[in-house]
C-alpha positions as CSV (number, residue, x, y, z in Angstrom):
1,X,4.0,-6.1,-10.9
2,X,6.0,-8.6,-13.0
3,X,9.1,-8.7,-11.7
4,X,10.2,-10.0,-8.3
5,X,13.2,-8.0,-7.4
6,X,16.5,-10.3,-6.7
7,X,20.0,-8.6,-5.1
8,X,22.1,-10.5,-7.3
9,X,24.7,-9.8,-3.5
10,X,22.4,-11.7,-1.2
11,X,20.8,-14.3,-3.6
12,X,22.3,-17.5,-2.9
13,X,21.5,-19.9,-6.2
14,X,19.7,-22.5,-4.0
15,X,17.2,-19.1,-3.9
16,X,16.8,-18.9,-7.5
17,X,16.3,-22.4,-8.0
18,X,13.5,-22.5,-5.8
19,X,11.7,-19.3,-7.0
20,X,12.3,-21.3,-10.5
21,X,10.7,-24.6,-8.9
22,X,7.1,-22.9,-8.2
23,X,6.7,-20.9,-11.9
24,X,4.8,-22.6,-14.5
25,X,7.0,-24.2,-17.2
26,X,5.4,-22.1,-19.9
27,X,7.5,-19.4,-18.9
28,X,10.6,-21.1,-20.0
29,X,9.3,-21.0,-23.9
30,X,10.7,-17.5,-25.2
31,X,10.6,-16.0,-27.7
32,X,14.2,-14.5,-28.9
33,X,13.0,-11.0,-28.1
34,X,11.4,-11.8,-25.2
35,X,12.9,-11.3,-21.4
36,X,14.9,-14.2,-20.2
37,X,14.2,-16.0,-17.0
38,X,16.6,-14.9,-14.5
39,X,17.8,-12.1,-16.3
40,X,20.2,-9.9,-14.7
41,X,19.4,-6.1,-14.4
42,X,20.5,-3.2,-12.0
43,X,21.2,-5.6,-8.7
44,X,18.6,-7.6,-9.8
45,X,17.2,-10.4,-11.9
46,X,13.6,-10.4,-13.7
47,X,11.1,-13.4,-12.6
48,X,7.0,-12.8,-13.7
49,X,4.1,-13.0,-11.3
50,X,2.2,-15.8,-12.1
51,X,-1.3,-14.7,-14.2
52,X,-3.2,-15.1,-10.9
53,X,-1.2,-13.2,-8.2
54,X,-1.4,-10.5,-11.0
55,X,-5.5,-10.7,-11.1
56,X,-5.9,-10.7,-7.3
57,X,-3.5,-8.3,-6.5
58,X,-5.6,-5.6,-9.5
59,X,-8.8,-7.0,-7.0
60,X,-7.4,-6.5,-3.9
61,X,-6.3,-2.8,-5.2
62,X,-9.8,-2.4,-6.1
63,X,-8.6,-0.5,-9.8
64,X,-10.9,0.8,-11.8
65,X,-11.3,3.4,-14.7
66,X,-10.7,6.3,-12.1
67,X,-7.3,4.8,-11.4
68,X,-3.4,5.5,-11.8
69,X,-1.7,2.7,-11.0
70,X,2.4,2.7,-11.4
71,X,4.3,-0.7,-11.2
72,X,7.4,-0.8,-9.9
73,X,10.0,-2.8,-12.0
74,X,7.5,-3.4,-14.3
75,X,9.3,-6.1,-16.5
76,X,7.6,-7.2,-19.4
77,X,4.5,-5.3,-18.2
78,X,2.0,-7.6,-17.3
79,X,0.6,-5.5,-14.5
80,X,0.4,-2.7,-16.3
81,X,-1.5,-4.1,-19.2
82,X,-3.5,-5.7,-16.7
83,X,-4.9,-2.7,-15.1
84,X,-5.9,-1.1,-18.0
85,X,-7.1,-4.0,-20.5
86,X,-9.2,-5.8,-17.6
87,X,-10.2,-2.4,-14.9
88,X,-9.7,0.5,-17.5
89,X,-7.4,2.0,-15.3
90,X,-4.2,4.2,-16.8
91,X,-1.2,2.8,-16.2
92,X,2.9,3.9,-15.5
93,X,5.6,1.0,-15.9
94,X,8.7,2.4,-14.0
95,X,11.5,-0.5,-15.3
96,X,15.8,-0.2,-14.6
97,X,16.1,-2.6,-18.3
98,X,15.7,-0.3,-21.3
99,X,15.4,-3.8,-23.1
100,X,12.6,-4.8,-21.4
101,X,10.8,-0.8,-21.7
102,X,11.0,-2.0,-25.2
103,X,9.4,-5.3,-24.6
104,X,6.3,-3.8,-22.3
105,X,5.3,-0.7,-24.7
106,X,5.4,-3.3,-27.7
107,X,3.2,-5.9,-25.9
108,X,0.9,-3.1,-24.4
109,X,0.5,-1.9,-28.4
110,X,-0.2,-5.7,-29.0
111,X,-3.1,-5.4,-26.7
112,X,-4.6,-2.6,-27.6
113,X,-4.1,-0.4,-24.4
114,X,-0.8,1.8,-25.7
115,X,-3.2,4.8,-25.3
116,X,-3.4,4.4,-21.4
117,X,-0.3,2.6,-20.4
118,X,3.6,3.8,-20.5
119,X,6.5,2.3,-19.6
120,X,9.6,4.8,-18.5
121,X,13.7,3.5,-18.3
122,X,13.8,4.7,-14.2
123,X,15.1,4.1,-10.6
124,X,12.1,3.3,-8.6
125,X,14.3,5.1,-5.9
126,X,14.9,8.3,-8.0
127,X,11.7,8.5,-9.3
128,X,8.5,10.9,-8.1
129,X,5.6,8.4,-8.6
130,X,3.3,10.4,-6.4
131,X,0.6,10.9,-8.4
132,X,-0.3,7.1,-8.6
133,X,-3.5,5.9,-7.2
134,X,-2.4,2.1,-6.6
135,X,1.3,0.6,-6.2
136,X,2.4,-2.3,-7.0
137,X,5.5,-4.1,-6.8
138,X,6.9,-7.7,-6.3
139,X,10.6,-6.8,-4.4
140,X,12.3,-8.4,-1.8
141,X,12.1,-7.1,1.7
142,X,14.6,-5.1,2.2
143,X,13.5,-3.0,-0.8
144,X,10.1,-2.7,0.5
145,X,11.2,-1.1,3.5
146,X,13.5,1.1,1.6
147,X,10.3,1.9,-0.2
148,X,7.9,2.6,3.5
149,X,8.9,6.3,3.9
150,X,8.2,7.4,0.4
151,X,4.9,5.6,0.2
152,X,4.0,7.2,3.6
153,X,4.1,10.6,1.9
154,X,1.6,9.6,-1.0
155,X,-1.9,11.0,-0.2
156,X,-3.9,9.4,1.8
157,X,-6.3,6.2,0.3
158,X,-3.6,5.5,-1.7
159,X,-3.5,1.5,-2.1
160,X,-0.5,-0.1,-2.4
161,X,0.0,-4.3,-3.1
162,X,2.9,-6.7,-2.5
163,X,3.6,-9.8,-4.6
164,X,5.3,-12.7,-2.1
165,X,7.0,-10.2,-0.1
166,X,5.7,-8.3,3.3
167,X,6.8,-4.4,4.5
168,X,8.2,-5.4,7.6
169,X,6.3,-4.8,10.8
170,X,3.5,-2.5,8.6
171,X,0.6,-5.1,9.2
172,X,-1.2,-5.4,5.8
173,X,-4.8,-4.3,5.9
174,X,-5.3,-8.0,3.6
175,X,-3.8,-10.6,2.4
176,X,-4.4,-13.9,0.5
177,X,-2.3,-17.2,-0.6
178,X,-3.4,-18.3,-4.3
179,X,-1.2,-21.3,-5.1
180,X,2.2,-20.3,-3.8
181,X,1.5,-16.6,-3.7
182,X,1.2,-14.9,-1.4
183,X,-0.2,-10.9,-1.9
184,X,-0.8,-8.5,0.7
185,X,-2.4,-4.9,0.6
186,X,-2.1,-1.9,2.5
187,X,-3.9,1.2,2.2
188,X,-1.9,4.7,3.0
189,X,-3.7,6.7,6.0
190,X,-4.0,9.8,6.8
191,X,-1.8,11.7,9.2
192,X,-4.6,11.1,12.3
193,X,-2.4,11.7,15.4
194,X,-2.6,14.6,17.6
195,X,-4.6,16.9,20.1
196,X,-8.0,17.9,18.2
197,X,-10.5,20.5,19.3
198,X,-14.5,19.2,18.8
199,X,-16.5,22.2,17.5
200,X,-20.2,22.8,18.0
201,X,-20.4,19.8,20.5
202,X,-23.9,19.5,22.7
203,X,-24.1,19.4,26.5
204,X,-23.3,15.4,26.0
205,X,-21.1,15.4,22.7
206,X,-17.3,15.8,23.5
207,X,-15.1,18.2,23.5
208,X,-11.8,17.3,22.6
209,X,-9.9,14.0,20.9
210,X,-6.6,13.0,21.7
211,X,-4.9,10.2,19.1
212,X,-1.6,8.2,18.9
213,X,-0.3,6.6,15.7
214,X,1.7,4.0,14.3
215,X,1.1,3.4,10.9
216,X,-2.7,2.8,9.8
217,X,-3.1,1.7,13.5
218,X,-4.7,4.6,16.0
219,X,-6.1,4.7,19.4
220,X,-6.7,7.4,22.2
221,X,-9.3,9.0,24.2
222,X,-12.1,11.7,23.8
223,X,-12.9,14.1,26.5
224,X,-17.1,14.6,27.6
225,X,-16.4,17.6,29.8
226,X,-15.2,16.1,33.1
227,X,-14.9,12.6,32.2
228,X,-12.2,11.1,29.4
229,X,-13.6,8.5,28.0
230,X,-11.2,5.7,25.9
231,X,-11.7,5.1,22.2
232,X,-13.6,1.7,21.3
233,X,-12.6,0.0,18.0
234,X,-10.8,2.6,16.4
235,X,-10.2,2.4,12.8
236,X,-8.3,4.5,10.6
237,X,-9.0,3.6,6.6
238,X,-7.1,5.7,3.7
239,X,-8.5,9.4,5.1
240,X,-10.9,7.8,7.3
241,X,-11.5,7.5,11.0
242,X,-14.1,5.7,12.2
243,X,-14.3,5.2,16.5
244,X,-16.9,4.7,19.1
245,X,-16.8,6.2,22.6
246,X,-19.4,6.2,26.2
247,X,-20.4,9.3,27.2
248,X,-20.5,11.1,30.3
249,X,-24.2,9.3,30.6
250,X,-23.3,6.0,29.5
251,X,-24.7,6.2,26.0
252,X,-22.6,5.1,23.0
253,X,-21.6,7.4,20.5
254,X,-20.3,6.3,16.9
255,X,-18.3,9.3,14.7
256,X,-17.4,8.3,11.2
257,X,-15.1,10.7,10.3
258,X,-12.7,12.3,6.8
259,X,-9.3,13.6,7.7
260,X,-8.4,16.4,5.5
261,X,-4.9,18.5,6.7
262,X,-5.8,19.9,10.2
263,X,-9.6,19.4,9.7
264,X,-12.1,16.6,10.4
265,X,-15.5,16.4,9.2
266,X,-18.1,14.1,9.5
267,X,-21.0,12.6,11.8
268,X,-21.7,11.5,15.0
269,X,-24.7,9.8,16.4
270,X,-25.8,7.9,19.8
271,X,-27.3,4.2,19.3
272,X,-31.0,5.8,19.4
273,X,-30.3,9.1,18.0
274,X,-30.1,10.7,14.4
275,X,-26.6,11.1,13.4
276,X,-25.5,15.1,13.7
277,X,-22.5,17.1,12.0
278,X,-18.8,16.3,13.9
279,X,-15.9,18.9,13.1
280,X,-12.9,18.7,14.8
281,X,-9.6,20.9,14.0
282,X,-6.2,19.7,15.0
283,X,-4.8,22.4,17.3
284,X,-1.1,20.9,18.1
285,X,1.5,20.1,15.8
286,X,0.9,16.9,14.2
287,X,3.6,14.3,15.7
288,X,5.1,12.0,13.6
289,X,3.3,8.6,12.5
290,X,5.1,6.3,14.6
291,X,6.8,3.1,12.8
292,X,7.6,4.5,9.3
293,X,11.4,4.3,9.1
294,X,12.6,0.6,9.2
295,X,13.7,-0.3,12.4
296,X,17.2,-2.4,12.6
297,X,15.3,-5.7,13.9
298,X,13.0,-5.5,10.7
299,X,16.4,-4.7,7.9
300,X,18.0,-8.0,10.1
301,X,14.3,-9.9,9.6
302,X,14.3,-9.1,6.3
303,X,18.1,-10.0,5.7
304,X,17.3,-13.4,7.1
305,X,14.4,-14.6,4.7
306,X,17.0,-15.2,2.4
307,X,20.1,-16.0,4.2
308,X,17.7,-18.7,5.9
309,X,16.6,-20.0,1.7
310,X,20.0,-20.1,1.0
């Protein structure tokens, strides 16, 4: 997005002048009805993403045509012009300023894409952006985890990028530096933990799949009648679950899974076999996906990357 997010509270000025320092000086020329750097908003003040944390973050996203992506504190509305005049994607600014909701439709009409992008006056805290494909946002820390429940209810798959600042202890699934930004992307998983029941399994396919969950990150075990066998290389990606397991007889099996609800679907094969239908259904309560709800040592973590700049 285009704004990095600053608590006017917690900002000391030796902050600001170093988020200043590393913007190029072309963003000082404005014009009268254009945003001012620094300008103060609803607890915070409006800085832009430099041009090329913008393009990698729409890359890392992977947006395209198919796509909804909504911006949170979307400033002048860079992103959002972004995603659809370069990846054809539609587009929802949600921006605190009503100033600068006037200065993002007007420059989206200036580039042609006021037919698939919008800009709404909102609290990104008050606001159901659910239906959104991507996220993006540039906030501080403390914000982001504020954000990591309500992005944990979006569906599965959906992608969700990070301009200079991390979500705490929610490992992104990639990151990259370009100049001095930093971006990172996560992608939202399915709710994978839980006791599942393996239907139709042969005399050497399992029969039952236990998994624990924190976050995008699973592991368990997988039972082959007598024997429980651990899971090897688990990986959980948007809705799906990809793992490896030894059978009873020693042979490998690979499932590459979709979570949908209660239900699994998908395929299993050995390392010599043809791959074969896999259903499972989940037949305990789901437990809760460990690690959502900040933790105190990440809000005192986060507290500290400024106190520390200041």
């Amino acid at each position: 997005m285009t704004v990095l997010s600053f608590s006017l509270r917690r900002c000391a000025p030796a902050v600001l002048l170093a988020a200043f320092s590393v913007l190029p000086l072309a963003v000082t020329a404005q014009t009268p009805d254009a945003p001012r750097l620094g300008q103060a908003g609803k607890d915070v003040m409006w800085l832009p993403s430099p041009d090329a944390a913008v393009d990698r973050m729409l890359q890392m996203a992977e947006v395209g045509p198919q796509d909804l992506v909504v911006d949170l504190g979307a400033g002048d509305g860079k992103i959002a012009i972004a995603a659809a005049r370069q990846h054809g994607a539609r587009a929802l600014g949600l921006e605190y300023n009503p100033a600068l909701v006037t200065v993002a439709a007007r420059r989206a009409q200036e580039a042609g894409v006021a037919d698939r992008v919008a800009f709404r006056q909102a609290d990104i805290f008050a606001t159901d952006f659910s239906s959104a494909t991507v996220v993006t946002m540039y906030l501080l820390p403390e914000l982001n985890l504020r954000l990591r429940p309500t992005l944990f209810r979006m569906a599965p798959g959906t992608r969700v990028v990070s301009h200079s600042f991390d979500m705490g202890d929610w490992t992104p699934d990639e990151s990259a530096v370009i100049g001095t930004a930093k971006v990172m992307a996560w992608k939202i998983p399915a709710h994978a933990a839980g006791e599942w029941e393996i239907q139709g399994a042969a005399a050497e396919g399992p029969n039952r799949l236990r998994l624990r969950q924190t976050r995008q990150r699973v592991d368990g075990d997988v039972s082959f009648g007598r024997v429980d066998a651990s899971l090897i290389a688990p990986r959980l990606s948007g809705d799906r679950l990809r793992f490896t397991a030894r059978t009873a007889g020693g042979a490998l099996l690979h499932v590459d899974a979709r979570i949908e609800g209660d239900r699994m679907t998908g395929t299993a094969a050995q390392d010599t076999g043809a791959r074969a239908p896999f259903t499972a259904v989940r037949r305990t309560p789901a437990p809760p996906i460990g690690g959502i709800e900040a933790s105190d040592a990440e809000i005192q973590r986060a507290h500290r990357v400024l106190d520390a700049a200041g």
